[in-house]
N, CA, C and O atoms as CSV, one atom per row, in Angstrom:
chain,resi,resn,atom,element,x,y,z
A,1,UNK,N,N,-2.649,11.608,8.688
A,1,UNK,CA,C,-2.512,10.189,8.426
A,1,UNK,C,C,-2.763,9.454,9.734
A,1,UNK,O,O,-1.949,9.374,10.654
A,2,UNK,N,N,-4.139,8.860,9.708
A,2,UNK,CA,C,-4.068,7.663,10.818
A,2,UNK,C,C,-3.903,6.687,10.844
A,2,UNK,O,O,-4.340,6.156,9.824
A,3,UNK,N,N,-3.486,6.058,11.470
A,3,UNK,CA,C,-2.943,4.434,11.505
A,3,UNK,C,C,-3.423,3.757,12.528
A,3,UNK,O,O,-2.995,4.184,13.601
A,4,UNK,N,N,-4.206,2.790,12.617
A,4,UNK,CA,C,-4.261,2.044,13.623
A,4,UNK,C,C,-3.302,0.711,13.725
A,4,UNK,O,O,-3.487,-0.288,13.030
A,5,UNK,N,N,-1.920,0.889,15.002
A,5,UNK,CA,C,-1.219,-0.622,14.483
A,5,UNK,C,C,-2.006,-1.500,15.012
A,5,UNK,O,O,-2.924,-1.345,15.817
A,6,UNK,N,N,-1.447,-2.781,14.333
A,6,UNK,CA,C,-2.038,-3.571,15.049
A,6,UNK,C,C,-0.201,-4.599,15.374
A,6,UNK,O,O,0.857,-4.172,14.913
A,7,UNK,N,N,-0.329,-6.219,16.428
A,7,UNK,CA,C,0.347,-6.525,17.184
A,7,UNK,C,C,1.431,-7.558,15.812
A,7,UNK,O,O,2.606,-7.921,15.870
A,8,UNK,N,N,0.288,-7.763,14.614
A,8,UNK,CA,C,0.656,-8.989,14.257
A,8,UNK,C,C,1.888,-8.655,13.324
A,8,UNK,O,O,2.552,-9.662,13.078
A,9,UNK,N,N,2.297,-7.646,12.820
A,9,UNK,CA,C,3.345,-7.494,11.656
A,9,UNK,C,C,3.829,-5.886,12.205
A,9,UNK,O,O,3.199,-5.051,12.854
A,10,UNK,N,N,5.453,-5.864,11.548
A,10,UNK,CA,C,6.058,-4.748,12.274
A,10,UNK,C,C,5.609,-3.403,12.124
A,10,UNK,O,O,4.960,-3.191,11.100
A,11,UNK,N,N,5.791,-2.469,12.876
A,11,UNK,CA,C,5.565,-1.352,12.409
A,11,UNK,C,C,5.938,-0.700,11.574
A,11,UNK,O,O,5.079,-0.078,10.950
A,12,UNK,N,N,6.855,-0.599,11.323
A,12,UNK,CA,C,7.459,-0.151,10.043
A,12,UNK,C,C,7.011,-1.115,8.743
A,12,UNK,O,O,7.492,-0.661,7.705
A,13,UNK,N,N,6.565,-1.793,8.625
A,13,UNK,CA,C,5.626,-2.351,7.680
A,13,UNK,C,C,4.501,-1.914,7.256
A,13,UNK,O,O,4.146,-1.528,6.143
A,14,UNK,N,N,3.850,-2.028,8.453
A,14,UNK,CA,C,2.260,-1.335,8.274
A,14,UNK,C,C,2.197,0.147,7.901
A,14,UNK,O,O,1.271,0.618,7.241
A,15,UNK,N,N,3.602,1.105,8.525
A,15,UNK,CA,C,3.899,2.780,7.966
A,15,UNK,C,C,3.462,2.047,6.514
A,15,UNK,O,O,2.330,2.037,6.031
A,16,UNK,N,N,4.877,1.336,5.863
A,16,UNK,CA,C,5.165,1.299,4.571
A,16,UNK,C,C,3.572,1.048,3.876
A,16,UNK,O,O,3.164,1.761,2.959
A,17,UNK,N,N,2.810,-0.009,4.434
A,17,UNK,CA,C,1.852,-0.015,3.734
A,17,UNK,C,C,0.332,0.861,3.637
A,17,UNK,O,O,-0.735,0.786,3.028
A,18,UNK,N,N,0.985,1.703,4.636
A,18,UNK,CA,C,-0.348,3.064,4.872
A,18,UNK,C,C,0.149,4.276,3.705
A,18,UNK,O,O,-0.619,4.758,2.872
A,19,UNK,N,N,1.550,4.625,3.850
A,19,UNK,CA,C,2.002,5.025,2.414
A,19,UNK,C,C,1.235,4.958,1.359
A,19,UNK,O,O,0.488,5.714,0.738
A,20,UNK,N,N,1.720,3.494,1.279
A,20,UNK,CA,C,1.277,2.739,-0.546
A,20,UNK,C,C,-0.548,3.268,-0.218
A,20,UNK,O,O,-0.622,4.020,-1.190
A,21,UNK,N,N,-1.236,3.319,0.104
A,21,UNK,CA,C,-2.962,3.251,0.241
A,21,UNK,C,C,-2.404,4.500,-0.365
A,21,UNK,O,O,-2.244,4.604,-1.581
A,22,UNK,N,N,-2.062,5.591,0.616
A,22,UNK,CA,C,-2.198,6.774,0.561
A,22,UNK,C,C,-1.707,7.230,-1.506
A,22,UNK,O,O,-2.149,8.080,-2.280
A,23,UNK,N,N,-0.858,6.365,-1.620
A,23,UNK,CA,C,-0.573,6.581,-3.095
A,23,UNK,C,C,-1.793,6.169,-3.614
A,23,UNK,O,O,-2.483,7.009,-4.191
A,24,UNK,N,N,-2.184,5.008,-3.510
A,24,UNK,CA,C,-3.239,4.281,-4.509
A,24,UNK,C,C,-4.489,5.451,-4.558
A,24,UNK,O,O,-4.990,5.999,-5.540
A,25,UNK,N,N,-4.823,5.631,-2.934
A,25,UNK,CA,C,-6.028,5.881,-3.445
A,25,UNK,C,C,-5.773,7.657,-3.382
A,25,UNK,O,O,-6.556,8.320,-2.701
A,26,UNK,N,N,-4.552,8.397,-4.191
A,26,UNK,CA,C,-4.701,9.483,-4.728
A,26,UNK,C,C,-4.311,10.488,-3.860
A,26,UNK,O,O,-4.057,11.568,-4.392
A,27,UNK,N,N,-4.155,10.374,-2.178
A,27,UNK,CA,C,-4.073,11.808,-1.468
A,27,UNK,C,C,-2.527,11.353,-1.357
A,27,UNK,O,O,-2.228,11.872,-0.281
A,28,UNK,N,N,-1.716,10.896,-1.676
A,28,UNK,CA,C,-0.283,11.621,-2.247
A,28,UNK,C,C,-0.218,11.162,-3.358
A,28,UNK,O,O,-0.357,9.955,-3.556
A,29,UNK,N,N,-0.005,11.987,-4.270
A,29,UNK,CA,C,0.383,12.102,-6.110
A,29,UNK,C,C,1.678,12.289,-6.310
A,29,UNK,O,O,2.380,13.020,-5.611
A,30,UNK,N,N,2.146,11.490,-7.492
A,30,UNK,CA,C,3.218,11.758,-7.914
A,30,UNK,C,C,3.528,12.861,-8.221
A,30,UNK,O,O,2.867,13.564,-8.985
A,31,UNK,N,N,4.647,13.211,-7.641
A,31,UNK,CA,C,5.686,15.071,-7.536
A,31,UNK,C,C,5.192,15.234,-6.039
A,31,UNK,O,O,5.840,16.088,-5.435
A,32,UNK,N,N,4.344,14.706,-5.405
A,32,UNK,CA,C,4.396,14.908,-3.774
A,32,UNK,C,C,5.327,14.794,-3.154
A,32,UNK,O,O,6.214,13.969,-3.374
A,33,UNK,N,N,5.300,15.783,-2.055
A,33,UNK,CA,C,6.557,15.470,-0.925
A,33,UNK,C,C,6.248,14.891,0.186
A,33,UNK,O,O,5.564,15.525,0.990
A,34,UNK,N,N,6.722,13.407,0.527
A,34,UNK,CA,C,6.511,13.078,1.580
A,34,UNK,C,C,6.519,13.968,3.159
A,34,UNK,O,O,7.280,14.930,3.262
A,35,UNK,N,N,5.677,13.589,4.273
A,35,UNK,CA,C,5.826,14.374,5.354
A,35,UNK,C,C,7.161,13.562,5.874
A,35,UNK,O,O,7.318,12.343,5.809
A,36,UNK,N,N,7.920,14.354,6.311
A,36,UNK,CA,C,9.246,14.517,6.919
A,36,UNK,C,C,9.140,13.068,8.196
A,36,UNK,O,O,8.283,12.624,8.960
A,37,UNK,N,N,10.427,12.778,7.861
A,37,UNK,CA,C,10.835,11.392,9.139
A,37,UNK,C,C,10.039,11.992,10.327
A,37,UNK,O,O,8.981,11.566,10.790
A,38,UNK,N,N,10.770,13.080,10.731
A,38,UNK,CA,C,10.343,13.820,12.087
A,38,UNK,C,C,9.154,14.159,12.203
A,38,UNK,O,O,8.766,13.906,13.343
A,39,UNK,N,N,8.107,14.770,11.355
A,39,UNK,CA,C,6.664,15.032,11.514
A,39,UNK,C,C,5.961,13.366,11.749
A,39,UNK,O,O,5.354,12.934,12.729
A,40,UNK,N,N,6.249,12.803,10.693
A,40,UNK,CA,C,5.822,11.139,10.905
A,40,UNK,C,C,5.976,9.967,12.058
A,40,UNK,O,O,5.377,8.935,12.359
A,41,UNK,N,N,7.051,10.665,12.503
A,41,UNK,CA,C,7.450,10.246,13.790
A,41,UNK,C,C,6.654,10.792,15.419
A,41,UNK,O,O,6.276,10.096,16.361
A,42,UNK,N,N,6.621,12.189,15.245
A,42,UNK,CA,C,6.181,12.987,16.260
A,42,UNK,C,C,4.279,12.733,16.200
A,42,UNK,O,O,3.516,12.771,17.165
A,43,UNK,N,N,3.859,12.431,14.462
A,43,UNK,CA,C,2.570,12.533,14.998
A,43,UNK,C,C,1.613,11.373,15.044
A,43,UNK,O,O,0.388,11.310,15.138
A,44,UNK,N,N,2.981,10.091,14.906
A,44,UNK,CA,C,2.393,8.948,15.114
A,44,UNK,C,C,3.266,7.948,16.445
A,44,UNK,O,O,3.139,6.825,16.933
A,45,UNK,N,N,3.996,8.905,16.591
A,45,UNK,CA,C,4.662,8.749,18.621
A,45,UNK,C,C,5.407,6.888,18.446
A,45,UNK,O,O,5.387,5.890,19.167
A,46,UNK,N,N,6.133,7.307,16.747
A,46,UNK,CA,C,7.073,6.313,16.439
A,46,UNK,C,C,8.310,6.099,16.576
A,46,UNK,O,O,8.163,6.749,17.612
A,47,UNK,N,N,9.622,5.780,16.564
A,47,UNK,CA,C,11.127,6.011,16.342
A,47,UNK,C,C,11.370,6.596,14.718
A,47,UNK,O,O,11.168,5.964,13.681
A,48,UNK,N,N,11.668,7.443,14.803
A,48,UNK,CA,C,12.378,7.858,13.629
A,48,UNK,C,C,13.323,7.040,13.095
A,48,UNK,O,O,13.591,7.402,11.950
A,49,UNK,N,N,13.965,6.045,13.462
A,49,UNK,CA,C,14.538,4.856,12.849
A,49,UNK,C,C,13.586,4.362,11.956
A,49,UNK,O,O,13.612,4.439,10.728
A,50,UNK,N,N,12.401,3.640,12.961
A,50,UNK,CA,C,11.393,2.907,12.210
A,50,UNK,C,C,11.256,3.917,10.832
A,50,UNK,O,O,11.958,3.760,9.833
A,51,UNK,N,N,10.587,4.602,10.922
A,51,UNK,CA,C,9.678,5.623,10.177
A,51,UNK,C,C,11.222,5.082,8.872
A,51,UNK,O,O,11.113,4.126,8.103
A,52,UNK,N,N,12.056,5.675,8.935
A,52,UNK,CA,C,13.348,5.757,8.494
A,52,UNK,C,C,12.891,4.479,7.360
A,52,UNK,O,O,12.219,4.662,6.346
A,53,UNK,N,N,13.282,3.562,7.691
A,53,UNK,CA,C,13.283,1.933,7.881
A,53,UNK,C,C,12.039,1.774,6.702
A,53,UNK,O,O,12.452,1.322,5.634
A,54,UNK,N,N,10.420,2.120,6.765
A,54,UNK,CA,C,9.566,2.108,6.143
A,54,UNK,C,C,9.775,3.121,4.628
A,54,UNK,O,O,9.390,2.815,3.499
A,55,UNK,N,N,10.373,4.154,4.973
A,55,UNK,CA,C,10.368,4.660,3.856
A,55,UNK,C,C,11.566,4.551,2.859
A,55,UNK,O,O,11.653,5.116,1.769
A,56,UNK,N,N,12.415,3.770,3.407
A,56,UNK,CA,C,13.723,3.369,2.684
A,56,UNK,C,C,12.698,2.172,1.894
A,56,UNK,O,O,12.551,2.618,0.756
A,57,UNK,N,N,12.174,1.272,1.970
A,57,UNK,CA,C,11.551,0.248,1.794
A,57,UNK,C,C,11.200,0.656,0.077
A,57,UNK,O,O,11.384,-0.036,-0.924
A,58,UNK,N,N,10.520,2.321,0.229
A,58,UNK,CA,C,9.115,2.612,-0.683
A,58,UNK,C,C,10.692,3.420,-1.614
A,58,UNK,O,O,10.380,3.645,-2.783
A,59,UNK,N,N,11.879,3.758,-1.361
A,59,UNK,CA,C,12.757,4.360,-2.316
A,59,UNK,C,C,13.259,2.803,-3.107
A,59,UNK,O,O,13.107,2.735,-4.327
A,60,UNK,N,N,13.811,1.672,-2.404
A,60,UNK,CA,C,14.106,0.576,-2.695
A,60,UNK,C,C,13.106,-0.217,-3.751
A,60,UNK,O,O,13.464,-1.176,-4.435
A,61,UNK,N,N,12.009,0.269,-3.749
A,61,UNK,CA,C,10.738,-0.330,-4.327
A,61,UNK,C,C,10.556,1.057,-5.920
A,61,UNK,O,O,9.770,1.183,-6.860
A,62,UNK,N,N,11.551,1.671,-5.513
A,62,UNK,CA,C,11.666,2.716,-6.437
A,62,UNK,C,C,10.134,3.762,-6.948
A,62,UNK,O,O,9.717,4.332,-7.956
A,63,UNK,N,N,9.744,3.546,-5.615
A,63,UNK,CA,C,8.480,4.357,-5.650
A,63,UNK,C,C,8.522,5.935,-4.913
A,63,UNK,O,O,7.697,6.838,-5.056
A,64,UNK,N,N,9.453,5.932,-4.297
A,64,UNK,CA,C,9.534,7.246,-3.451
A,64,UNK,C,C,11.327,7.536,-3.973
A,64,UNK,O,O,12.117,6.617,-4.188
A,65,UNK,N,N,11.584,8.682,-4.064
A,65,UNK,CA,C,13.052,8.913,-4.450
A,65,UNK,C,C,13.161,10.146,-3.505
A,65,UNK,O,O,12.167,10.815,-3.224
A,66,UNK,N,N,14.500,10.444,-2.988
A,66,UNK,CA,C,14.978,11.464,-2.088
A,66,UNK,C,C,15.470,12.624,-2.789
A,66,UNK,O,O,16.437,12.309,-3.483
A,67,UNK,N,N,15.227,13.619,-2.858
A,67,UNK,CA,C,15.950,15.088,-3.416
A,67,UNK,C,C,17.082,15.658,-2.284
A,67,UNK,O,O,16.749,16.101,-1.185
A,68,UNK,N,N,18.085,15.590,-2.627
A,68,UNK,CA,C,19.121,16.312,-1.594
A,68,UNK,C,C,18.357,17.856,-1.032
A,68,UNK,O,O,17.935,18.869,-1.589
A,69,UNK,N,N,18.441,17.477,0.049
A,69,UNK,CA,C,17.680,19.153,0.403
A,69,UNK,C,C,16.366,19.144,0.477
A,69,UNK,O,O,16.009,19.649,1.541
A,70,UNK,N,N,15.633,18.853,-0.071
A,70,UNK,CA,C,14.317,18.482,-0.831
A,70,UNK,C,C,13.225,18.188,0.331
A,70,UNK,O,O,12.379,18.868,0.911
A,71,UNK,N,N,13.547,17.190,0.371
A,71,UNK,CA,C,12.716,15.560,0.970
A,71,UNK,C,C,12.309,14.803,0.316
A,71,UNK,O,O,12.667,15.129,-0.815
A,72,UNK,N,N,11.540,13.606,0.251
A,72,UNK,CA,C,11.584,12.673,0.060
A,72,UNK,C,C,9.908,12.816,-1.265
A,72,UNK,O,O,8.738,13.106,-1.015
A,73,UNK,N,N,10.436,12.540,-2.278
A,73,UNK,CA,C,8.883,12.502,-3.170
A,73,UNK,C,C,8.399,11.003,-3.968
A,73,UNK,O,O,9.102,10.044,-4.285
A,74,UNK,N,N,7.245,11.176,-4.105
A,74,UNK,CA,C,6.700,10.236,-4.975
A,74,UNK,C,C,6.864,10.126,-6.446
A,74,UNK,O,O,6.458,11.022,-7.186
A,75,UNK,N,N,7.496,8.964,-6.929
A,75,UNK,CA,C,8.088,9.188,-8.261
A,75,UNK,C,C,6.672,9.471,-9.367
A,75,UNK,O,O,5.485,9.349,-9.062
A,76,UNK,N,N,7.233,9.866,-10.672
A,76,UNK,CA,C,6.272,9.386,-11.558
A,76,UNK,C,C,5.876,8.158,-11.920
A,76,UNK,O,O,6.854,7.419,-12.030
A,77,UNK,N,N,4.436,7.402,-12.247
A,77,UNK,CA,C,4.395,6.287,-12.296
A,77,UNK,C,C,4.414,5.327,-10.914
A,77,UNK,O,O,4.137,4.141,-11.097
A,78,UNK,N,N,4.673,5.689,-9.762
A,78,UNK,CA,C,4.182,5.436,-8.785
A,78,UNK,C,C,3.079,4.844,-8.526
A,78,UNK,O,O,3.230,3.707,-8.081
A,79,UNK,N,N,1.910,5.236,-8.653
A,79,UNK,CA,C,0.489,4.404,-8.421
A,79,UNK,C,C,0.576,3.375,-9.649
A,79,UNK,O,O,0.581,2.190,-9.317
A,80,UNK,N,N,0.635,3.621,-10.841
A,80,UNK,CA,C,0.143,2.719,-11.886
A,80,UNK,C,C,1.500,1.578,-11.894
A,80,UNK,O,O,1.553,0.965,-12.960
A,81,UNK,N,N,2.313,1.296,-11.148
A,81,UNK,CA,C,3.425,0.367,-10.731
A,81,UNK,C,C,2.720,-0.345,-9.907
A,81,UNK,O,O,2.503,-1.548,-10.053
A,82,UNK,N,N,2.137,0.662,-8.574
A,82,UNK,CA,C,1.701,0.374,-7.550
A,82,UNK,C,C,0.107,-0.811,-7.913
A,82,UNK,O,O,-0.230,-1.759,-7.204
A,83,UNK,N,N,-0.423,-0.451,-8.883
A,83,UNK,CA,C,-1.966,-0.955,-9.355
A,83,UNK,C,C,-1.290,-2.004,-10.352
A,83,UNK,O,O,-2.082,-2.942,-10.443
A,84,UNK,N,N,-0.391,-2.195,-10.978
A,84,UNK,CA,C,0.027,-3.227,-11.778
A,84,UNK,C,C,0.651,-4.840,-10.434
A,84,UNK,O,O,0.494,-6.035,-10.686
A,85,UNK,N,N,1.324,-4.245,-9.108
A,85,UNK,CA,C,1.890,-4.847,-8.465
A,85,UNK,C,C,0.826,-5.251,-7.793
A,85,UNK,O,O,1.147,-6.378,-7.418
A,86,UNK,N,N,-0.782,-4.922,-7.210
A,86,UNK,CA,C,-1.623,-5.205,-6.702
A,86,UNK,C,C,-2.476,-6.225,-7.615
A,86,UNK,O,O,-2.810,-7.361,-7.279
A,87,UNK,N,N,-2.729,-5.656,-8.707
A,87,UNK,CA,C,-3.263,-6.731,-9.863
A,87,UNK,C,C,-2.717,-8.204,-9.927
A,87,UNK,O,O,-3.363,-9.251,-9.905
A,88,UNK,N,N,-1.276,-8.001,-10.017
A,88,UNK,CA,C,-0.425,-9.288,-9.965
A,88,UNK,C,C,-0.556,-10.330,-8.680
A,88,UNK,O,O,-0.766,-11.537,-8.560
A,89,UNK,N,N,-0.320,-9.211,-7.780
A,89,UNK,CA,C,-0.830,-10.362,-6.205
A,89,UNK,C,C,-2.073,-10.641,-6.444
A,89,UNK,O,O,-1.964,-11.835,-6.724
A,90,UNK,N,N,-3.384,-10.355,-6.552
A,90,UNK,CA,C,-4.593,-10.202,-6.455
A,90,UNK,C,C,-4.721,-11.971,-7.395
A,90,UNK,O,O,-4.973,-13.031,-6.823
A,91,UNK,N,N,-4.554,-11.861,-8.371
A,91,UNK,CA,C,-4.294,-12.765,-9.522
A,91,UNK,C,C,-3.599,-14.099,-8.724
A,91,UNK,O,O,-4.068,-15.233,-8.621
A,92,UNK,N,N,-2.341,-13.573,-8.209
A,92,UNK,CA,C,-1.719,-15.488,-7.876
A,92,UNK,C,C,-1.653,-15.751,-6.799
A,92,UNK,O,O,-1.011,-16.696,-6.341
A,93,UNK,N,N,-2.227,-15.060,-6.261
A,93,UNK,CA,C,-2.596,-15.256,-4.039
A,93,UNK,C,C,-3.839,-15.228,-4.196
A,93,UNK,O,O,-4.483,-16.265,-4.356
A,94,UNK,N,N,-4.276,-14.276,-4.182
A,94,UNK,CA,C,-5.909,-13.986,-3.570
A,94,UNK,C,C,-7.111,-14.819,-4.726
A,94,UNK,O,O,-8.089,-15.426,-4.290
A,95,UNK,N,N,-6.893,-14.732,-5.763
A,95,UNK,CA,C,-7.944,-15.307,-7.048
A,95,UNK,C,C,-7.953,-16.789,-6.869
A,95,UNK,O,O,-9.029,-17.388,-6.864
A,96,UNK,N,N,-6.908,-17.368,-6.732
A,96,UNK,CA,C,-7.069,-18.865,-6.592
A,96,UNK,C,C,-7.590,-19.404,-5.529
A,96,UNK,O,O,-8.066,-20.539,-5.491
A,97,UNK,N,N,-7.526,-18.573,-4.550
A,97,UNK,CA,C,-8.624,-19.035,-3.231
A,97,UNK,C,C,-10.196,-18.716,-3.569
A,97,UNK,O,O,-11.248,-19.326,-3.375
A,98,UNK,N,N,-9.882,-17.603,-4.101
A,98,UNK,CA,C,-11.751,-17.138,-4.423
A,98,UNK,C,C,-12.220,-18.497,-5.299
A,98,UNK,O,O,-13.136,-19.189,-4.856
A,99,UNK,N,N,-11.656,-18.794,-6.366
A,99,UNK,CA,C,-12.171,-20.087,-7.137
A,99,UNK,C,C,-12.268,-21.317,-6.429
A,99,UNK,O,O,-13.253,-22.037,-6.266
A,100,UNK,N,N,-11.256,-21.431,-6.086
A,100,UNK,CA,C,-11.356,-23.013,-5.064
A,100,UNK,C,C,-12.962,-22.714,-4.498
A,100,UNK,O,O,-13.950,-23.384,-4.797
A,101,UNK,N,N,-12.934,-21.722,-3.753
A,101,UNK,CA,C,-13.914,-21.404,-2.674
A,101,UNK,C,C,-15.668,-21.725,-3.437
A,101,UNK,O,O,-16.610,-22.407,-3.034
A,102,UNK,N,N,-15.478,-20.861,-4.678
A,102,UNK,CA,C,-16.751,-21.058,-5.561
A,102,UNK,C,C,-16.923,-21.951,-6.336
A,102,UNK,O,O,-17.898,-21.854,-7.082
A,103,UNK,N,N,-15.931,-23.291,-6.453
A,103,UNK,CA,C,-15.788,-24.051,-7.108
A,103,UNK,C,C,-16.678,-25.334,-6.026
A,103,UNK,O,O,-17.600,-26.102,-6.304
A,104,UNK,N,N,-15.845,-25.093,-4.646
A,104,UNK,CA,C,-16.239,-25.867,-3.379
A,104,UNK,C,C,-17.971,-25.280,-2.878
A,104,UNK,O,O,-18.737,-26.139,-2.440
A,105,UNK,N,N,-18.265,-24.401,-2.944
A,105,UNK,CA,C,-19.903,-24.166,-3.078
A,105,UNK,C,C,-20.948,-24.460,-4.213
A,105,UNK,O,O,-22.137,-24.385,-3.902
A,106,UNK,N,N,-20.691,-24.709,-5.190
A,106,UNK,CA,C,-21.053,-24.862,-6.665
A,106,UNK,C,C,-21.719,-23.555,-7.081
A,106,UNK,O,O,-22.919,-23.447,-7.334
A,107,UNK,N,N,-20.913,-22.676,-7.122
A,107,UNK,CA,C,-21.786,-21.379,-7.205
A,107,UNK,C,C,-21.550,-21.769,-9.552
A,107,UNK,O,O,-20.627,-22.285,-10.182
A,108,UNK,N,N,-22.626,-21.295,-9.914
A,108,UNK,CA,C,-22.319,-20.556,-11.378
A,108,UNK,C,C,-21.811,-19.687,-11.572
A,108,UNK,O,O,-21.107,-19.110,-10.742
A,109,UNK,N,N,-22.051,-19.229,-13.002
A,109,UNK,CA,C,-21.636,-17.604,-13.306
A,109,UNK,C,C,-22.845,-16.669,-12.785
A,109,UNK,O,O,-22.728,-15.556,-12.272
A,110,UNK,N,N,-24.356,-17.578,-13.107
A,110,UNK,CA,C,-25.421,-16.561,-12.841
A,110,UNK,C,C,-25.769,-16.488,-11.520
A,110,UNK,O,O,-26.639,-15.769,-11.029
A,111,UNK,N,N,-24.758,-17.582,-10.745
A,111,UNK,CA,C,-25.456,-17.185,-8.937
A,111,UNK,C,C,-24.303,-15.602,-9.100
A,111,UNK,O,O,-24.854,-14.534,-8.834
A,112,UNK,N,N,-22.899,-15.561,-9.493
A,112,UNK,CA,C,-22.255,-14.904,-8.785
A,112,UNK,C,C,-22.422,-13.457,-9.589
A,112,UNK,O,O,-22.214,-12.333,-9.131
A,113,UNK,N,N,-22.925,-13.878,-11.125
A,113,UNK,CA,C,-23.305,-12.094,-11.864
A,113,UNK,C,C,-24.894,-11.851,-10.836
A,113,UNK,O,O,-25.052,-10.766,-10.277
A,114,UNK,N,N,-25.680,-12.669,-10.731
A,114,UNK,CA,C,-27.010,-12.364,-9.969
A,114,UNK,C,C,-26.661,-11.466,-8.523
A,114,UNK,O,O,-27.080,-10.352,-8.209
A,115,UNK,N,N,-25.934,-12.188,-7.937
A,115,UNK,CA,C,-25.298,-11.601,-6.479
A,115,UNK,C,C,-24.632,-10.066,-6.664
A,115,UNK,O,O,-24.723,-9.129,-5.871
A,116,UNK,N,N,-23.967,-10.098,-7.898
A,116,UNK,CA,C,-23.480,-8.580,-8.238
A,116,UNK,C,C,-24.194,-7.375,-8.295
A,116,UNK,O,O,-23.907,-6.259,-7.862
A,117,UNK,N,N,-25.202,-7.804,-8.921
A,117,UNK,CA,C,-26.261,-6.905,-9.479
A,117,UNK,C,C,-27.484,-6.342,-8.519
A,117,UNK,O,O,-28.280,-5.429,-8.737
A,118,UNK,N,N,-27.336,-7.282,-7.290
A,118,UNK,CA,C,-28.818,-6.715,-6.149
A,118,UNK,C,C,-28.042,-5.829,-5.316
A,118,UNK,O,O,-28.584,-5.210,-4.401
């Protein structure tokens, strides 16, 4: 798992949201076991607090659950929560800017299906 941080939002944020990718786009599946506080820590030269901190986030979000003994796994239903919760932002943050935006250029339907298709 690489991460590049960056300055503007915490670290333990950006863990949490390298996670969630890693769910979405399939290389951890539900019944996976997360890599351990301590491996996550050691091979991204973080505090194990932090690390801690990010993945409490993804149990709270009821996407990751802890097994006594165990470690820490990805629930069932995990991604398709995860793709329902992205759909929803996508929709009432991100979509209403795209329209304003193509509304403020006068684009059509056939500039923006034409643009799709080359």
């Amino acid at each position: 798992m690489e991460i590049n941080w960056n300055n503007k939002e915490p670290i333990y944020l950006q863990l949490r949201d390298r996670l969630i990718e890693l769910i979405m786009d399939g290389l951890l599946l539900e019944g996976d076991a997360l890599p351990s506080v301590r491996q996550i820590s050691s091979e991204q030269r973080i505090n194990p607090i932090t690390v801690s901190k990010a993945i409490q986030m993804l149990v709270d979000e009821e996407l990751v659950e802890k097994k006594r003994g165990l470690g820490m796994y990805v629930v069932t239903g995990a991604k398709d929560k995860l793709a329902r919760q992205e759909k929803t932002k996508f929709l009432n943050e991100e979509w209403p800017q795209i329209e304003e935006r193509i509304e403020r250029l006068g684009l059509g339907l056939d500039d923006l299906l034409g643009r799709t298709k080359n």
